[in-house]
N, C-alpha and C positions, 0 to 999 in steps of 0.2 A: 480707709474708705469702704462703707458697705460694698456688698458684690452689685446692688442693685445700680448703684449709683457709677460704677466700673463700667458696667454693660452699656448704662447710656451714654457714659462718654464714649467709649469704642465706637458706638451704635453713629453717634455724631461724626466721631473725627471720620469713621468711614465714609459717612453722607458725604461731608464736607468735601474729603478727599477724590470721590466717587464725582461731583459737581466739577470740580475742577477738571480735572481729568478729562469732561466730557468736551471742556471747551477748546481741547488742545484738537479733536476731530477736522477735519476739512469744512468748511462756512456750509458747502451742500448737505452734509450729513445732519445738521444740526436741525433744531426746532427754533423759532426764538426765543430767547429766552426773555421774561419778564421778570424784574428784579423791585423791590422797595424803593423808598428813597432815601433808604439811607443803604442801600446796595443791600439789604438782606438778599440771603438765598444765593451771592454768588461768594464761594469759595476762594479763601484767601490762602497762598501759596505757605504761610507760616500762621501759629498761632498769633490771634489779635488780642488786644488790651485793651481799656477803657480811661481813660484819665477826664476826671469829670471836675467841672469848675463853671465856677459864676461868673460870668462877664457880659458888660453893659443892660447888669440889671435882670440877667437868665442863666437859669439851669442848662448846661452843654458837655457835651462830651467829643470827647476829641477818639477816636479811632487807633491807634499802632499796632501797629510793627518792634519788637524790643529782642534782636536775634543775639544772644551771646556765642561769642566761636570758643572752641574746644581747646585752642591754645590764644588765651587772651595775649596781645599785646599793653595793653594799657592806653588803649585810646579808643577813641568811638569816632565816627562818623555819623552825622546826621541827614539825611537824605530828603531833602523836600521837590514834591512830584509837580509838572504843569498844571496847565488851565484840564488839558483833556486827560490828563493821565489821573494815576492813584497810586498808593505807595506798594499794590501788589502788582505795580508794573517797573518797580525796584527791584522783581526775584532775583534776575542773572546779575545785579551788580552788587543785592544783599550777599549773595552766595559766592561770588570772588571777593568781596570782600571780608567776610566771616571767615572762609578758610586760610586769607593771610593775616586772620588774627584781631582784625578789627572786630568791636560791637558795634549793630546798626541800629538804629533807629530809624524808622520810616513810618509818620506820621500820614493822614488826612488831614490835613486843613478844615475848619468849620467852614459850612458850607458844598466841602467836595466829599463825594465817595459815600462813606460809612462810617460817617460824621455827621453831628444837626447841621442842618437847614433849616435856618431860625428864619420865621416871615417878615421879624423886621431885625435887621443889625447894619449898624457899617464900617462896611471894610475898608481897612485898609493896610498896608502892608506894614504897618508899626504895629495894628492891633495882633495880626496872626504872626508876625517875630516874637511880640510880647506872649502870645499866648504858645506859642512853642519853647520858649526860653523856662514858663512857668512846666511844661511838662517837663523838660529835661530835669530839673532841678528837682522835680516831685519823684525822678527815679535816679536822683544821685549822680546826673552828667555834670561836672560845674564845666569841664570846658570841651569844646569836638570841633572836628573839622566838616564844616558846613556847605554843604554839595548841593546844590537847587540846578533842576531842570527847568527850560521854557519858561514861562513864569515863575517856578519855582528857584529860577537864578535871579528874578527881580525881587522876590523877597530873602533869599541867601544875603544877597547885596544890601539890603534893608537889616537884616541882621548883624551883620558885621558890623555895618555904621552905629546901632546901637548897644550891640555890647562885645566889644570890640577884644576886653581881658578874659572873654569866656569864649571866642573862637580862633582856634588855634591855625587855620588856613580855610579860605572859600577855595570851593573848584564849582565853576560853573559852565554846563553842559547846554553849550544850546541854545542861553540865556537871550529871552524876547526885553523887550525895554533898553534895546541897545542905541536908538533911535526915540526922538520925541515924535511919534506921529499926528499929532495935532497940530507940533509946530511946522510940521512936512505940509499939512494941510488935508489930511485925513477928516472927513468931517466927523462931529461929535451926532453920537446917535440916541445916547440918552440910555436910561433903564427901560423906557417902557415900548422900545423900536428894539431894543436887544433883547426882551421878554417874548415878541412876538416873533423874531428869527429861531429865537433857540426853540421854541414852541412845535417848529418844524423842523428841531431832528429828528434824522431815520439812521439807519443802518449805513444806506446806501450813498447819503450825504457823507457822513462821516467817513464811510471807507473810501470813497473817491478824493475826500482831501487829504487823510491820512497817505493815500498810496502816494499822491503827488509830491506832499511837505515833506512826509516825515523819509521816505524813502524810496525816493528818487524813482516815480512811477513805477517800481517795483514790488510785489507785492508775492508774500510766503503765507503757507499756511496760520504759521505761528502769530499771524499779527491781527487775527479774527478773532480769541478773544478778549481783544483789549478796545474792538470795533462794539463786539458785541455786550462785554461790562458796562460802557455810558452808553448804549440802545436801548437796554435793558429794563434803566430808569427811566426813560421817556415810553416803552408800552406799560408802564406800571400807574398803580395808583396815586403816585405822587408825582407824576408828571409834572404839573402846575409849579409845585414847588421847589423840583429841582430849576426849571426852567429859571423862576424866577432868581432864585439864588446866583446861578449861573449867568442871569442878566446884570448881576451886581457885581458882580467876580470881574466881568467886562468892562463895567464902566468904572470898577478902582483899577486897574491893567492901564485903563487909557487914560484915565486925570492924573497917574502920579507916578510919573518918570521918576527914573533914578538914574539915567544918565549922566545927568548934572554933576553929580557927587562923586564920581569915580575916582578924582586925585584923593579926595579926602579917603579913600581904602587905608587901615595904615596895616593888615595882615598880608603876608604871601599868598596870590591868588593867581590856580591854574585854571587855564581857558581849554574847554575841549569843545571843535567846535567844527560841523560838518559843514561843508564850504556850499553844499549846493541846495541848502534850506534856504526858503524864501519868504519864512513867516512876517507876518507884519499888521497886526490888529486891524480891523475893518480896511483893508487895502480892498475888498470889491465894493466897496460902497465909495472908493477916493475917486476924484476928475479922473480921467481915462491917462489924461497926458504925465502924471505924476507916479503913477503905479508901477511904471520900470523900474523908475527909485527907490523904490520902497523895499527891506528885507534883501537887498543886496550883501548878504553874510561876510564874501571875502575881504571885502572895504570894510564893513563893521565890525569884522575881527581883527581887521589892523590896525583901526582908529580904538578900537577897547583894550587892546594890549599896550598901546602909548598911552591911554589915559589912565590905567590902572599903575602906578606905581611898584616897578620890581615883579608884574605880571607875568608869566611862563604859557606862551598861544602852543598849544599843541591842535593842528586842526586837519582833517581828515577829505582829503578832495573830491573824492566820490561818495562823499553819504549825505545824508539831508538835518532834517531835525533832533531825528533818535538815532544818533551813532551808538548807543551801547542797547539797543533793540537793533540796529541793523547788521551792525558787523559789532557782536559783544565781544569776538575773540581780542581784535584791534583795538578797538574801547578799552577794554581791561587792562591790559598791557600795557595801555598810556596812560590810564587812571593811576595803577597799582606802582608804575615809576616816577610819577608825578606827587605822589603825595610825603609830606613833608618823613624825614629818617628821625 
């Protein structure tokens, strides 16, 4: 490699490095930041990749994560991130998992992160299973144990059911879709009523429900910036179109349960799941009288562990949506004995 072309990589990974870093400061100290939309400018915790391919008719790129550890075991892990998260909010679980041997993969989803956001596509959780099954196979996984957070456990579960000889156990963290909310009687809001919600994120929105859902009205330096990563994209140039994408992200979440399907699981699948989350898609927009019911986790963890076949509920009493962001030490330790020997 020329020395010219040395220099600027250094010159990069130091930027890159030097970014990140700053977001690890206290939320006072910081400036805002404004990011692209496909997240340029914000600093990912490992080197990213590119896997680029044509689907419904477009050029796209998918985003990773592809960490090798230093003493391979001979398996991998697949990591797929929520509605509001990204796969650089997989560091503390890429990194207990790397050191005992696993490869990870940790994917963006098309549509999320620093990944296209195409103006017109539609999703659905067969299309982004299939188009992660195509990455995997383009870097030599045929088969992994498939790990989905929040929404990312409703497409895990989507993956399983369709290629069922290429994953070797689901663990699903957290996983939203554990309930029909439509059939609860949440009303339907459409794309173009979830375009003009998400139009009005801020900071301050997002950190106020984060503190509540994800971590039990509690609230650490370290969780500012994963607030301020998807803020980032909304004071940016591509506001509109994260917005919009993110209105469609919505309305496939809410038309296509996967509850239904849980006997038909035929893999080992562990449940890790903090009891005092209370996610539940559009539940401020359901009749007043219906919304206690709603995201009621402890009953939904025990109704998903009957309904999954040969299921293993490991679940955590005091955390909320992100048990391996809120107590990673706890998390890990349940993760890392839970998965298959």
């Amino acid at each position: 490699m020329p020395a010219s072309t040395r220099a600027l990589s250094f010159m990069r990974s130091a930027v890159l490095g030097a970014a990140f870093a700053s977001l690890l400061l206290p939320a006072q100290a910081q400036e805002e930041p404004v990011y692209g939309p496909e997240l340029e400018g914000f600093a990912y915790p490992e080197p990213t990749q590119q896997y680029r391919f044509r689907s419904q008719g477009q050029d796209l790129q998918m985003t990773y994560l592809d960490v090798k550890p230093a003493k391979p075991n001979g398996r991998a892990v697949v990591l797929l991130h929520g509605k509001n998260f990204c796969g650089a909010t997989w560091a503390g679980t890429i990194k207990a998992l790397s050191q005992a041997g696993y490869r990870v993969v940790a994917p963006d989803q098309i549509g999320f992160c620093k990944s296209t956001k195409p103006a017109h596509y539609q999703y659905s959780f067969q299309q982004l299973a299939d188009n992660t099954r195509a990455l995997l196979e383009s870097i030599g996984i045929k088969k992994a144990i498939v790990m989905g957070h929040s929404t990312g456990g409703m497409l895990a579960v989507r993956y399983g059911l369709m290629f069922p000889q290429q994953t070797e156990q689901l663990v699903l963290v957290n996983p939203i879709g554990l309930e029909d909310w439509k059939a609860l009687g949440v009303p339907s809001l459409g794309v173009d009523k979830w375009y003009q919600r998400e139009l009005q994120t801020t900071a301050e929105r997002i950190r106020d429900y984060e503190k509540a859902t994800y971590y039990v009205n509690q609230w650490k330096p370290e969780y500012e910036p994963w607030v301020q990563m998807l803020a980032g994209m909304y004071r940016g140039p591509g506001k509109q179109i994260v917005a919009w994408n993110s209105a469609l992200l919505y309305d496939m979440i809410y038309t296509q349960p996967v509850v239904y399907e849980f006997p038909q699981i035929a893999m080992p699948t562990l449940l890790l799941i903090g009891l005092k989350d209370t996610t539940a898609i559009g539940k401020d927009a359901a009749p007043e009288a219906i919304r206690p019911k709603l995201g009621n986790y402890p009953e939904l963890a025990r109704r998903t562990a009957k309904a999954i076949p040969g299921s293993t509920l490991v679940s955590f009493p005091e955390l909320g949506h992100a048990p391996q962001m809120q107590d990673p030490e706890a998390f890990h330790q349940a993760l890392l004995k839970g998965l298959l020997r």
